[in-house]
BAMIMAR-243351 format. One line per field, with one value per residue: chain; residue number from 1; z, x negated, y negated of N, C-alpha, C, O in turn. Coordinates in nm, 4 decimals, padded with zeros to 6 digits, always signed. Each point is the difference from the previous one (the first is absolute). Example, Ala and Ser with C-alpha at 12.3 -4.5 7.8 and 13.67 -1.06 7.14 Angstrom:
! BAMIMAR-243351
chain = [A  A]
resi = [1  2]
n_w = [+00.7800  -00.1385]
n_u = [-01.3190  +00.1386]
n_v = [+00.5690  -00.1069]
ca_w = [+00.0000  +00.0060]
ca_u = [+00.0890  -00.0820]
ca_v = [-00.1190  -00.1190]
c_w = [+00.0000  +00.0730]
c_u = [-00.0900  +00.0770]
c_v = [-00.1200  -00.1090]
o_w = [+00.0665  +00.0169]
o_u = [-00.1036  -00.0509]
o_v = [+00.0019  -00.1108]
***
This chain:
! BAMIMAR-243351
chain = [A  A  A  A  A  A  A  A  A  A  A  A  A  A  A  A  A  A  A  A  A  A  A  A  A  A  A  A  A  A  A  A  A  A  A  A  A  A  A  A  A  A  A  A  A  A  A  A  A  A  A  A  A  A  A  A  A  A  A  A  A  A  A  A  A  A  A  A  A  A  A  A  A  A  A  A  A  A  A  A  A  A  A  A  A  A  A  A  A  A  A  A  A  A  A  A  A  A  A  A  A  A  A  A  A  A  A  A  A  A  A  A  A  A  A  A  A  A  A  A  A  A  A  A  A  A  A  A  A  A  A  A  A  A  A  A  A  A  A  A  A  A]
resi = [1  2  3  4  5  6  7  8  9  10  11  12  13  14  15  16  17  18  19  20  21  22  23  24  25  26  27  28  29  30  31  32  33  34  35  36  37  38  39  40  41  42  43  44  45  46  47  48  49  50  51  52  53  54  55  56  57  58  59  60  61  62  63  64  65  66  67  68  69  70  71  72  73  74  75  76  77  78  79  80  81  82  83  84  85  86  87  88  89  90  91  92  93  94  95  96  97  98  99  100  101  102  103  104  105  106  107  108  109  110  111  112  113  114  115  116  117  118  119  120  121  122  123  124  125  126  127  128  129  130  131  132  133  134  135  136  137  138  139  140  141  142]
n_w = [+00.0000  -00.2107  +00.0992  +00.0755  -00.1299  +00.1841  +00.1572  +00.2256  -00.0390  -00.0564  +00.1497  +00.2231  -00.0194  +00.0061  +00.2964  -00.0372  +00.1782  -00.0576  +00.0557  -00.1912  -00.0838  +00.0248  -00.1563  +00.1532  -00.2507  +00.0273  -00.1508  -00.1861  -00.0560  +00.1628  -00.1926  -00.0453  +00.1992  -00.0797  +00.1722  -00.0948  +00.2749  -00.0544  +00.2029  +00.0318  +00.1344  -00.0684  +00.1993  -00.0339  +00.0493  -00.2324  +00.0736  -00.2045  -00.0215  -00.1086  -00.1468  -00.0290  -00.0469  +00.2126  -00.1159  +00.1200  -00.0803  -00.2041  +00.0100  +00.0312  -00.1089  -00.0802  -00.0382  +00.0872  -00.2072  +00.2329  -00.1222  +00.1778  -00.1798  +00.2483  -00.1442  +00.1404  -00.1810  +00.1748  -00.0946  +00.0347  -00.1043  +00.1785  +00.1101  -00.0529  +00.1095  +00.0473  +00.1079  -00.1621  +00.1816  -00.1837  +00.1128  -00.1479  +00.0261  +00.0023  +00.1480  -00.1513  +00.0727  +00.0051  -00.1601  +00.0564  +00.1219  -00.1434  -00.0763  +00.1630  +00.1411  -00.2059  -00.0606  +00.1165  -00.0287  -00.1376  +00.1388  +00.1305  +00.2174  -00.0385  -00.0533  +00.2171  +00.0191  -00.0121  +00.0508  +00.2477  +00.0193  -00.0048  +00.0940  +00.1106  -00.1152  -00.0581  +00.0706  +00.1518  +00.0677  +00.1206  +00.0216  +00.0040  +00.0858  -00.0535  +00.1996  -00.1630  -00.2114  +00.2523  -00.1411  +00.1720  -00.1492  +00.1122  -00.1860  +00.0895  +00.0733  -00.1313]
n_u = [-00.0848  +00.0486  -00.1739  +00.1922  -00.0948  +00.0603  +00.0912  +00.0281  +00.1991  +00.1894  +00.0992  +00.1273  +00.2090  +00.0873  +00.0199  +00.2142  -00.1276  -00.0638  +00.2373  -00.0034  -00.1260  +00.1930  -00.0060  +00.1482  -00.0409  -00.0652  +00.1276  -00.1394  -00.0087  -00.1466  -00.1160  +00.1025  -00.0983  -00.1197  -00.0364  -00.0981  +00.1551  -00.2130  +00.0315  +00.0016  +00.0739  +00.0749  -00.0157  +00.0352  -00.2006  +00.1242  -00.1455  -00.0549  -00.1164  -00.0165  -00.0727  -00.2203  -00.1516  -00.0241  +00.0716  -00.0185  -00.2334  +00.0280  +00.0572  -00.1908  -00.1445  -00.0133  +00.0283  +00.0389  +00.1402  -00.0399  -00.1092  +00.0834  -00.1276  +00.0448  -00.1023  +00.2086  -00.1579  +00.0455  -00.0098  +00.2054  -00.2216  -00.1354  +00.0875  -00.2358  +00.1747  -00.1859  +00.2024  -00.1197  -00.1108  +00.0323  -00.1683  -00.0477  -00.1436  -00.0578  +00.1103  -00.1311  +00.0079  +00.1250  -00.0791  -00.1766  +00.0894  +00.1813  -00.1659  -00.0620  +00.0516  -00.0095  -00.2211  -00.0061  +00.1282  -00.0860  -00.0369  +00.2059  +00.0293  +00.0187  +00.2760  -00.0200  -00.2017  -00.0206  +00.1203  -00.0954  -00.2011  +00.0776  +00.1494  -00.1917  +00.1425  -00.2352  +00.2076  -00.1687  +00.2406  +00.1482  +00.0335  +00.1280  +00.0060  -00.0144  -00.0168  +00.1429  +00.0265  +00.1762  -00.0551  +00.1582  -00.0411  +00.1493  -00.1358  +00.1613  -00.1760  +00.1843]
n_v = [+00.1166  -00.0148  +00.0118  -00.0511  -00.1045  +00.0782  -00.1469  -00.0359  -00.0137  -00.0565  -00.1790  +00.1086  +00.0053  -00.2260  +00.0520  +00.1031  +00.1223  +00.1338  -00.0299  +00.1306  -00.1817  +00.0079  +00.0286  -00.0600  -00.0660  -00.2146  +00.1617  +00.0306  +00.2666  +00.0102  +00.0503  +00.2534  -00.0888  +00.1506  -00.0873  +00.1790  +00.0333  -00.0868  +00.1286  -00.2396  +00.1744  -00.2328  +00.1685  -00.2076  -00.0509  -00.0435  +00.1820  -00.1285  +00.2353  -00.2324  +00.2130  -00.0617  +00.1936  +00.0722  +00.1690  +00.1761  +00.0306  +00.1419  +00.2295  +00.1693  +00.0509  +00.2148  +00.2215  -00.1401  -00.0315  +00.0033  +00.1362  +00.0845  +00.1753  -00.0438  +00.1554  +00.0521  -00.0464  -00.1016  +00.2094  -00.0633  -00.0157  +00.0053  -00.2048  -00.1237  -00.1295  -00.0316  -00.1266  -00.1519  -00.1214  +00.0850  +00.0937  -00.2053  +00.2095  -00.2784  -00.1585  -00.0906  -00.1656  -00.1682  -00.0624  -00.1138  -00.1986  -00.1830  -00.1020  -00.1760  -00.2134  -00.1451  -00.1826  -00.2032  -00.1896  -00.2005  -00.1159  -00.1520  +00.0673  +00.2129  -00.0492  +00.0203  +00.0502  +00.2557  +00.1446  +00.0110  +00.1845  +00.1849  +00.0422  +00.0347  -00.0813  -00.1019  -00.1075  +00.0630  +00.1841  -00.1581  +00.2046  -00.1739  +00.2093  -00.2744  +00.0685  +00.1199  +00.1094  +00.1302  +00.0746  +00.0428  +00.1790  +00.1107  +00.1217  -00.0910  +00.1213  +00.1461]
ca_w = [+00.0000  +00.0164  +00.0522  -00.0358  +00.0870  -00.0106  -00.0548  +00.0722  -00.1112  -00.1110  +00.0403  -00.0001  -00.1584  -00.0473  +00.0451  +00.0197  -00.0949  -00.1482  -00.0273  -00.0879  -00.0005  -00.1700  -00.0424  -00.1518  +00.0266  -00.1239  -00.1077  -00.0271  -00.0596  +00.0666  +00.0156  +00.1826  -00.0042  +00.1045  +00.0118  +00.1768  +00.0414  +00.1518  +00.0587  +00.1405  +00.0486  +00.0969  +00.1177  -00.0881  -00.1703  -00.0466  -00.0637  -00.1087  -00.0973  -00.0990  -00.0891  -00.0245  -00.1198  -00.0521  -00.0107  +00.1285  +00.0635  -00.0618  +00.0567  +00.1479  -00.0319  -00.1195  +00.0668  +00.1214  +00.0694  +00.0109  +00.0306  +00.0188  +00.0546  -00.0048  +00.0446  +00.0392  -00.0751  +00.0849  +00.0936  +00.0364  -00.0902  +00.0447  -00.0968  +00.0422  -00.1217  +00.0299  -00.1345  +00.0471  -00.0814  +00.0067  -00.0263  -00.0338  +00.0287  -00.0425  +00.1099  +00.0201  +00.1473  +00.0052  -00.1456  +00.0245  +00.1218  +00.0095  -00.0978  +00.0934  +00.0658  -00.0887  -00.0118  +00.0808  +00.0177  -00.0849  -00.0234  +00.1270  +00.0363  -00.0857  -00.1545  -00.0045  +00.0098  -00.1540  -00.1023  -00.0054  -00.1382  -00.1270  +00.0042  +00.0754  -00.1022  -00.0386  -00.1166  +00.0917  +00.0973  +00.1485  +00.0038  +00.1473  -00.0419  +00.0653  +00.0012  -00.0024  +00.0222  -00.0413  -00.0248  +00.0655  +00.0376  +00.0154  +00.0020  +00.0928  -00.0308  +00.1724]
ca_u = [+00.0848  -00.0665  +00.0276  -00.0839  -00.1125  +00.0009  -00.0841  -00.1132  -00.0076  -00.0587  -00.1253  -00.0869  -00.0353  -00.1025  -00.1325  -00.0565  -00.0979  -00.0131  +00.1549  +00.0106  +00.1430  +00.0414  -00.0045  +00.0785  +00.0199  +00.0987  -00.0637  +00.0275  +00.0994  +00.1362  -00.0122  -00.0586  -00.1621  +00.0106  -00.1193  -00.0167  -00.1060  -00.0215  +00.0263  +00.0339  +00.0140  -00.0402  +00.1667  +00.1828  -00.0401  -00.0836  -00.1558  -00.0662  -00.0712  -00.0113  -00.0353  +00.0797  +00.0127  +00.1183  +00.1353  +00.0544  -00.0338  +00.0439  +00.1116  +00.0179  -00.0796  +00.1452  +00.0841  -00.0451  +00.0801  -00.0091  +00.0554  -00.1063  +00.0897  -00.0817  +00.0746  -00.0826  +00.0699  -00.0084  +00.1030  +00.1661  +00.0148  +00.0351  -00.0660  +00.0668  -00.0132  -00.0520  -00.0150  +00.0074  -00.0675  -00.1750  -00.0685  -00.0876  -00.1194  -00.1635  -00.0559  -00.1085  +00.0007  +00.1144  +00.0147  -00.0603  +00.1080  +00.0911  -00.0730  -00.0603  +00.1347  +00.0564  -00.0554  -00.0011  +00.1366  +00.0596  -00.1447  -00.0964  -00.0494  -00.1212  -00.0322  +00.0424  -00.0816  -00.0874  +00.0856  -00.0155  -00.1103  +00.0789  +00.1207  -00.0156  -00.1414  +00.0938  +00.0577  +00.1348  +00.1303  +00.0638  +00.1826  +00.0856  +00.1820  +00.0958  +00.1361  +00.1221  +00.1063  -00.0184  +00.0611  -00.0843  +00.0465  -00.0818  +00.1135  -00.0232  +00.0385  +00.0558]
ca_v = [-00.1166  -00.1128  -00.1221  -00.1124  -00.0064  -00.1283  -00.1261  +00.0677  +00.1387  -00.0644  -00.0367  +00.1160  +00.0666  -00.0456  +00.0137  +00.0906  +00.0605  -00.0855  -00.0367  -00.1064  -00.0809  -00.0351  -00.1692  -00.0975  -00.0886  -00.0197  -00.0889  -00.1544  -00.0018  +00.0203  +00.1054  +00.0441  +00.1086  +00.0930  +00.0388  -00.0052  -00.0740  +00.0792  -00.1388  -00.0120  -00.0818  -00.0463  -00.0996  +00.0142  +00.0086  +00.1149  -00.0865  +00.0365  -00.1240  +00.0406  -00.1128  -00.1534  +00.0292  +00.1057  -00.0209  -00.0354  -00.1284  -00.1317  -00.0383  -00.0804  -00.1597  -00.0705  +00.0007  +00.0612  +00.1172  +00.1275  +00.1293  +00.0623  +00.0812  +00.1628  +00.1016  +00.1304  +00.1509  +00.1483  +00.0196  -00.0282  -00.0460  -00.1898  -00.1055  -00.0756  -00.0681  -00.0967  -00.1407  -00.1538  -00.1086  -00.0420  -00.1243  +00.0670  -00.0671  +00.1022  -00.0307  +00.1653  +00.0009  +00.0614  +00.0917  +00.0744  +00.0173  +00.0730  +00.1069  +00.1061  +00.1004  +00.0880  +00.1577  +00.0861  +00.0896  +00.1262  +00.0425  +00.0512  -00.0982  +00.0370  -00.0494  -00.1454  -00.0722  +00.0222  -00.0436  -00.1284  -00.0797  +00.0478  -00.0644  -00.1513  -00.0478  -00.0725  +00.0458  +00.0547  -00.1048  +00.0619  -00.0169  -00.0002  +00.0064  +00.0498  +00.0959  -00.1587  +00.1159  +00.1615  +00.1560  +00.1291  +00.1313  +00.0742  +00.1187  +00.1077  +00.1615  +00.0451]
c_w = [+00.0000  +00.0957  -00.0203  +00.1293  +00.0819  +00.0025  +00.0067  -00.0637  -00.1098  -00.0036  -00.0352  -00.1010  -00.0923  -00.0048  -00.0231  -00.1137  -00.1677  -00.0953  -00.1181  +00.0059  -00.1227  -00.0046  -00.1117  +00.0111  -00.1183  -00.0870  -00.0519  -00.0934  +00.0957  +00.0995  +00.1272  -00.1092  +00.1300  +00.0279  +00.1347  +00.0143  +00.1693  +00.0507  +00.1596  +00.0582  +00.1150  +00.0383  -00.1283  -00.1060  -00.0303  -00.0911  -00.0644  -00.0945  -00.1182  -00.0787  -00.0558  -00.1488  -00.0289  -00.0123  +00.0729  +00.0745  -00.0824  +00.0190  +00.1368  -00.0109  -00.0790  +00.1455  +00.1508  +00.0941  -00.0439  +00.0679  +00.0247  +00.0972  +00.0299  +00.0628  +00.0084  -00.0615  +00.0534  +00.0697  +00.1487  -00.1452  +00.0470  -00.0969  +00.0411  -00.1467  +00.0164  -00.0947  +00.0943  -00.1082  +00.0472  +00.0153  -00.0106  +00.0323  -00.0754  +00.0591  +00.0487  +00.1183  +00.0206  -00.0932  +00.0604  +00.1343  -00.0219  -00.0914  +00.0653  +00.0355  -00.0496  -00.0198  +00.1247  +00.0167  -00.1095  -00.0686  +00.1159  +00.0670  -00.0212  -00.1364  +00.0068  -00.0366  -00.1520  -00.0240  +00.0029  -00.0576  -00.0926  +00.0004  +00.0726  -00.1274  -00.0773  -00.1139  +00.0652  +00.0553  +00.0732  -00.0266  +00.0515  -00.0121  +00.1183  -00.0103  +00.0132  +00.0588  -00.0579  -00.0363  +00.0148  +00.0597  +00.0505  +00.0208  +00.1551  +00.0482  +00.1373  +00.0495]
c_u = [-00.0900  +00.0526  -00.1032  -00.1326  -00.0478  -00.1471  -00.1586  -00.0238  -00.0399  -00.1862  -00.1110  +00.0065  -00.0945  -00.1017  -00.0827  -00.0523  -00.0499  +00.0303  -00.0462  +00.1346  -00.0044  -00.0070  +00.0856  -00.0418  +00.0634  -00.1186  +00.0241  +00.1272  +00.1197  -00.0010  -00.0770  -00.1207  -00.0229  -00.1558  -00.0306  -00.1388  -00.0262  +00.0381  +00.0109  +00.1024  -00.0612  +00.0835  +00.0958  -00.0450  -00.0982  -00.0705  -00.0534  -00.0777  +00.0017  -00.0871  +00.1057  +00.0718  +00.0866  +00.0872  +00.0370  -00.0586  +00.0349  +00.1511  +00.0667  -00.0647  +00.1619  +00.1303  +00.0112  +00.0772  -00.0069  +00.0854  -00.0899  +00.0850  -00.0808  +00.0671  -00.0852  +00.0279  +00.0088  +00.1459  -00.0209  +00.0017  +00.0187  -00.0307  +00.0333  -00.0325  +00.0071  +00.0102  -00.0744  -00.0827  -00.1520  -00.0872  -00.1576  -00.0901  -00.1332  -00.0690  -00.1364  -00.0060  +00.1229  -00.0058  -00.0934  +00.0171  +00.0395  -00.0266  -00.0482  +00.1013  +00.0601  -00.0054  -00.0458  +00.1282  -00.0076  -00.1813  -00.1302  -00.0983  -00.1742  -00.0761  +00.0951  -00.0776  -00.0109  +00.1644  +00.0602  -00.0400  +00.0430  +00.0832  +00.0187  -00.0493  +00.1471  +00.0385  +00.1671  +00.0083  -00.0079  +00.1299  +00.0301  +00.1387  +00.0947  +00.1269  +00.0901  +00.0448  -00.0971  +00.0605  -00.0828  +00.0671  -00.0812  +00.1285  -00.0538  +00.0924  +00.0566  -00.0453]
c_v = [-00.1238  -00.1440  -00.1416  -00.0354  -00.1623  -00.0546  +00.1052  +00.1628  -00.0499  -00.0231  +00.0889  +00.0754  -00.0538  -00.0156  +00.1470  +00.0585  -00.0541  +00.0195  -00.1331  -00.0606  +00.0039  -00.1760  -00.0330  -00.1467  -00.0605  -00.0454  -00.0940  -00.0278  +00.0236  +00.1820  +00.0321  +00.0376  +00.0920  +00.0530  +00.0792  -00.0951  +00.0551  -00.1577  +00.0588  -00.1166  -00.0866  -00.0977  +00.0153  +00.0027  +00.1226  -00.0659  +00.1167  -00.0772  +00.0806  -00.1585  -00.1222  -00.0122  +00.0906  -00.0131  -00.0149  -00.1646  -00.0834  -00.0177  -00.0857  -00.1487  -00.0949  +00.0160  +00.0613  +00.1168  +00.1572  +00.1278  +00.0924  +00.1306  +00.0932  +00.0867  +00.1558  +00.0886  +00.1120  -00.0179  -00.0924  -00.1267  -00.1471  -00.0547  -00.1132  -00.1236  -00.1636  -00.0926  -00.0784  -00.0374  -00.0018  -00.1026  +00.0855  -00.1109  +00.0730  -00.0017  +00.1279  +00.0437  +00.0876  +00.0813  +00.1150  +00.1096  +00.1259  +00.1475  +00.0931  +00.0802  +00.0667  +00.1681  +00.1064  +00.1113  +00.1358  +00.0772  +00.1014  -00.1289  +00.0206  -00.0693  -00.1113  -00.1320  -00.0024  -00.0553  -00.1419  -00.1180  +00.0207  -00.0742  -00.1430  -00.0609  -00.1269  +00.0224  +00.1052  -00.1093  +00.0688  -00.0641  +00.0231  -00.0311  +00.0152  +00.0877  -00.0894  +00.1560  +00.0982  +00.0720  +00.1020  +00.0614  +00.1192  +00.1322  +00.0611  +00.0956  -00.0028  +00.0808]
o_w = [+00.1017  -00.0238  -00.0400  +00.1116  -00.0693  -00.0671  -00.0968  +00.0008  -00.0220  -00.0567  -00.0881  -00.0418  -00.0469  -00.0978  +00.0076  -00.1177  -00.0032  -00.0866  +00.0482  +00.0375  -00.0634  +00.1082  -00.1170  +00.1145  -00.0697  +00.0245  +00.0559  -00.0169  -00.0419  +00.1094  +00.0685  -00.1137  +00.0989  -00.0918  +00.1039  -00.0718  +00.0757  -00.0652  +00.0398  -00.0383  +00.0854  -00.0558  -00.0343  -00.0875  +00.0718  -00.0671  +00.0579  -00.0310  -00.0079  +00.0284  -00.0046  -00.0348  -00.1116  +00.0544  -00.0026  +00.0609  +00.0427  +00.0039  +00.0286  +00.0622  +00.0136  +00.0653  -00.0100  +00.1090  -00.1110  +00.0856  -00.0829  +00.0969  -00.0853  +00.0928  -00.0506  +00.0429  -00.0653  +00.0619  +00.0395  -00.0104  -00.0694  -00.0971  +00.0449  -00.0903  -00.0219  -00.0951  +00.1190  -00.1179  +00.1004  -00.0511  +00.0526  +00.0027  -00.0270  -00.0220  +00.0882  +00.0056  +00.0055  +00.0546  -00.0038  -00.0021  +00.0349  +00.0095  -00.0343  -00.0368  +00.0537  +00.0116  -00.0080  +00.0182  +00.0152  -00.0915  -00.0090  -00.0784  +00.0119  -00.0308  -00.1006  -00.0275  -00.0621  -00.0423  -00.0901  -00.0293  -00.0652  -00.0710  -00.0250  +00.0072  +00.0000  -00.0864  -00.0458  +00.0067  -00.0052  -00.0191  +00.0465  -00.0423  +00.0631  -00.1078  +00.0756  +00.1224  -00.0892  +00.0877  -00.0652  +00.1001  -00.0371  +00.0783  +00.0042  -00.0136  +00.1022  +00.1137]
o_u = [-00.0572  +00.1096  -00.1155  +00.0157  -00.0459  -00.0937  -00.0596  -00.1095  -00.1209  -00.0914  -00.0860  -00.1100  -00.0846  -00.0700  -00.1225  +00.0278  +00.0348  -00.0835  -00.0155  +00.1045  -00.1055  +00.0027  -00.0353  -00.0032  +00.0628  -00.0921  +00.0814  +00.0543  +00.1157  +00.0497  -00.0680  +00.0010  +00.0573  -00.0384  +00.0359  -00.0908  +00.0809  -00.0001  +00.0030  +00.0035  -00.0627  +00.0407  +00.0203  +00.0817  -00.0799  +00.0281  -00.0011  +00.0109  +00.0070  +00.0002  +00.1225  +00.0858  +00.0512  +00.0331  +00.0443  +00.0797  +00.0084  +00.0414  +00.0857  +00.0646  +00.0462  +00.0287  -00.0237  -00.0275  +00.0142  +00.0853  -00.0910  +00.0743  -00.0597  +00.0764  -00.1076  +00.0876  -00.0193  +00.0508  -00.1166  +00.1131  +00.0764  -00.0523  +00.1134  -00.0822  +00.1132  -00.0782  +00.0153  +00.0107  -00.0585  +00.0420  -00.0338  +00.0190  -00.0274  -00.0996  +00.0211  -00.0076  -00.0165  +00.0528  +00.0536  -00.0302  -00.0390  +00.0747  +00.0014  +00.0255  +00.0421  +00.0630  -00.0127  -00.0131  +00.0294  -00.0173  -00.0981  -00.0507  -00.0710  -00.1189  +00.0468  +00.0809  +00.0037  -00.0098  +00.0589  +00.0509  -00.0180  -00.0549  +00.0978  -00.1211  +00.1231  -00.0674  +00.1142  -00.0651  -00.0645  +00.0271  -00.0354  +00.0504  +00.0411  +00.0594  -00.0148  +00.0058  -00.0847  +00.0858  -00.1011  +00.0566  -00.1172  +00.0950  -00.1025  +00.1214  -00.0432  +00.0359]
o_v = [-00.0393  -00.0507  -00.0150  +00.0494  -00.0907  +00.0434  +00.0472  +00.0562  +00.0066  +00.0598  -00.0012  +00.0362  +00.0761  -00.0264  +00.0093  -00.0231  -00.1180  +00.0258  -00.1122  +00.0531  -00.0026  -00.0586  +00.0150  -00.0449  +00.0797  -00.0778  -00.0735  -00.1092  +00.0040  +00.0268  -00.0764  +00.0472  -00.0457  +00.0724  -00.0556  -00.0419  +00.0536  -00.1045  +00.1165  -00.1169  +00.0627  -00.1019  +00.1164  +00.0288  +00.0600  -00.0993  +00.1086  -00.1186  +00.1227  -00.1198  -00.0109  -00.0811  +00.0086  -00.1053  -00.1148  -00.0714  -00.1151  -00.1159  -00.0837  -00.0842  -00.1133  -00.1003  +00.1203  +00.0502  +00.0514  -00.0234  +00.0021  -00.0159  +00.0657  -00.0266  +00.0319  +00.0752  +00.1025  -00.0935  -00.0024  -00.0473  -00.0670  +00.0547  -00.0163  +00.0157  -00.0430  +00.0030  +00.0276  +00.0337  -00.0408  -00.1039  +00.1061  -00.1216  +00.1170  +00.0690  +00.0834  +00.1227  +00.1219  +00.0968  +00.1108  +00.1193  +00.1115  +00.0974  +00.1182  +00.1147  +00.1024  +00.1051  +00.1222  +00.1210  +00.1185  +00.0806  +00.0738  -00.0802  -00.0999  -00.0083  -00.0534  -00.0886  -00.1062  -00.1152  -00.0599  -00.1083  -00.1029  -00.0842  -00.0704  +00.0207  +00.0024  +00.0561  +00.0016  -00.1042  +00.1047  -00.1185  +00.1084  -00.1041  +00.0974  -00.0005  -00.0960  +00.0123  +00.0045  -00.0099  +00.0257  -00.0439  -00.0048  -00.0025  +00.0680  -00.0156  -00.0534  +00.0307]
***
């Protein structure tokens, strides 16, 4: 029976283990683009980086609203699905930060540093999205 999940479930679904988010943002014709992305959250916002050049950083530079959906392909099957608004920074300092933490989650705190340097460099963003609205369910079993 699926139920809905509230604020602090949600939360924690998003935090756990390293769970890609899917990424929608709008293109310039109007259209969804869909990319995954590793991310974290920090306090009410979720934070990711991506290049300044990609499809995804030239959309967000043009329009700033987003969708972002991760979910558990494993049986009880949750998901949660996240709209707001982004703000982006190139700020290296911060670009490089948040590159670390990043990768620590989905890399190991061992190769956090190497993918840091990989990914802290200019030319990447740090995006930061606020949550306006969730949708999050989780099927759980009687």
């Amino acid at each position: 029976m699926a139920q809905k999940m509230t604020r602090d479930q949600w939360r924690k679904f998003l935090s756990e283990g390293t769970r890609t988010g899917k990424l929608s943002t709008v293109r310039a014709d109007g259209g969804p683009h869909i990319a995954p992305v590793w991310f974290l959250m920090d306090g009410d916002e979720l934070v990711f980086n991506t290049g300044k050049e990609t499809v995804k950083g030239r959309n967000l530079a043009r329009d700033n609203r987003v969708a972002l959906c991760v979910d558990d392909e494993r049986p009880p099957f949750s998901f949660v699905v996240v709209q707001g608004s982004a703000e982006i920074s190139e700020d290296l300092a911060d670009v490089r930060h948040w590159a670390t933490r990043i990768a620590a989650r989905y890399m190991g705190e061992d190769r956090a540093e190497e993918f840091g340097a990989r990914n802290g460099v200019p030319g990447e963003l740090v995006v930061r999205v606020r949550i306006d609205k969730a949708i999050a369910f989780a099927d759980l079993a009687d």
